[in-house]
N, C-alpha and C positions, 0 to 999 in steps of 0.2 A: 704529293706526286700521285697524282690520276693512273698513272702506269701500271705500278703496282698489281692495281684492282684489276685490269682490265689490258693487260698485254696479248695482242694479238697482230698478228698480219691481214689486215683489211682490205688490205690496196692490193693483195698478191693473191686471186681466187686461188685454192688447189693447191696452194701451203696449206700443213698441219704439223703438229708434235710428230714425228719420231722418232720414240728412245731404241738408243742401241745398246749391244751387249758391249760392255769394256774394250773385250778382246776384237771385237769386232770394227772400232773404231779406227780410223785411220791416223796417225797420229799427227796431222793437223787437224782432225777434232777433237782429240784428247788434248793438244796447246790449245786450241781456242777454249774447249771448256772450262780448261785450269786458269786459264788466263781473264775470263770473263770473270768465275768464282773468287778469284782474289782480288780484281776489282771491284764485286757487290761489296766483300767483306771490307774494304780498307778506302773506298775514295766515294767520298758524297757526292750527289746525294741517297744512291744507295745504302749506305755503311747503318746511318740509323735505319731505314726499312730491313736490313737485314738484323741490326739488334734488336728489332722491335718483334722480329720470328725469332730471333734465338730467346726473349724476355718471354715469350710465350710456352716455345716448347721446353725452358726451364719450371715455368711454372707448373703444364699441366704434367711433368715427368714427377713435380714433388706433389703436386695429388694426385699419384697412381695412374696415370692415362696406361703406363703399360700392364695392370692388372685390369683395367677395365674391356667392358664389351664394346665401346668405344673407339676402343685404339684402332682397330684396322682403318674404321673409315677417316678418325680423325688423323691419323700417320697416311692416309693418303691427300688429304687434303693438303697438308702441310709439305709435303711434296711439291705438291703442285704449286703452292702460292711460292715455295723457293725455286722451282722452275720459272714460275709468271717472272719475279726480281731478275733473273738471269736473263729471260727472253726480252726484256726493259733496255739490256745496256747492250743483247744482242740477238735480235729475235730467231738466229738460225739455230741456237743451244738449246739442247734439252739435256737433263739430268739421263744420263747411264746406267743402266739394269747391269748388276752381277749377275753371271751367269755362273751357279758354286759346282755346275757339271762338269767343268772346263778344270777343278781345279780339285774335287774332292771324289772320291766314289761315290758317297752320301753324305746329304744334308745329319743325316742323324750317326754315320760312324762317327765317335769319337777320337779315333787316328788320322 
């Protein structure tokens, strides 16, 4: 499946990605989102391309990708290509930024 690699809107100039904050979503894109993401994972022929990213970031997590100098840009990539599979079965979804302002004083308070 060509898609995969290569999910884009071509025919719609002036379409692009953008992610929203959770909270900011409206909650028919928070159902479409949930709705597309349990599709990738459970109905072909998505289901293997989506095992075939979680066989991946199984693996690089058992060699260390999260100690490595690596990780940021390779955990953004990986993002993206489970964005591209989402944008496959519905090209208006993008994956959702936490925003941890909305929900914590600080990232580094421990309460």
């Amino acid at each position: 499946m060509q898609c995969a690699n290569e999910c884009h809107i071509a025919d719609r100039p002036g379409d692009c990605r953008v992610r929203k904050d959770f909270y900011s979503m409206t909650s028919q894109e928070r159902e479409r989102f949930f709705r597309v993401f349990k599709l990738i994972t459970t109905q072909p022929p998505y289901k293997r391309l989506y095992d075939d990213l979680i066989a991946i970031h199984q693996r690089e997590f058992d060699n260390g990708i999260l100690s490595s100098q690596q990780f940021l840009p390779w955990h953004r990539w990986f993002v993206v290509a489970v964005e591209n599979l989402l944008r496959c079965a519905d090209p208006t979804v993008t994956i959702p930024y936490w925003d941890y302002s909305y929900t914590c004083r600080s990232v580094w308070d421990p309460n």
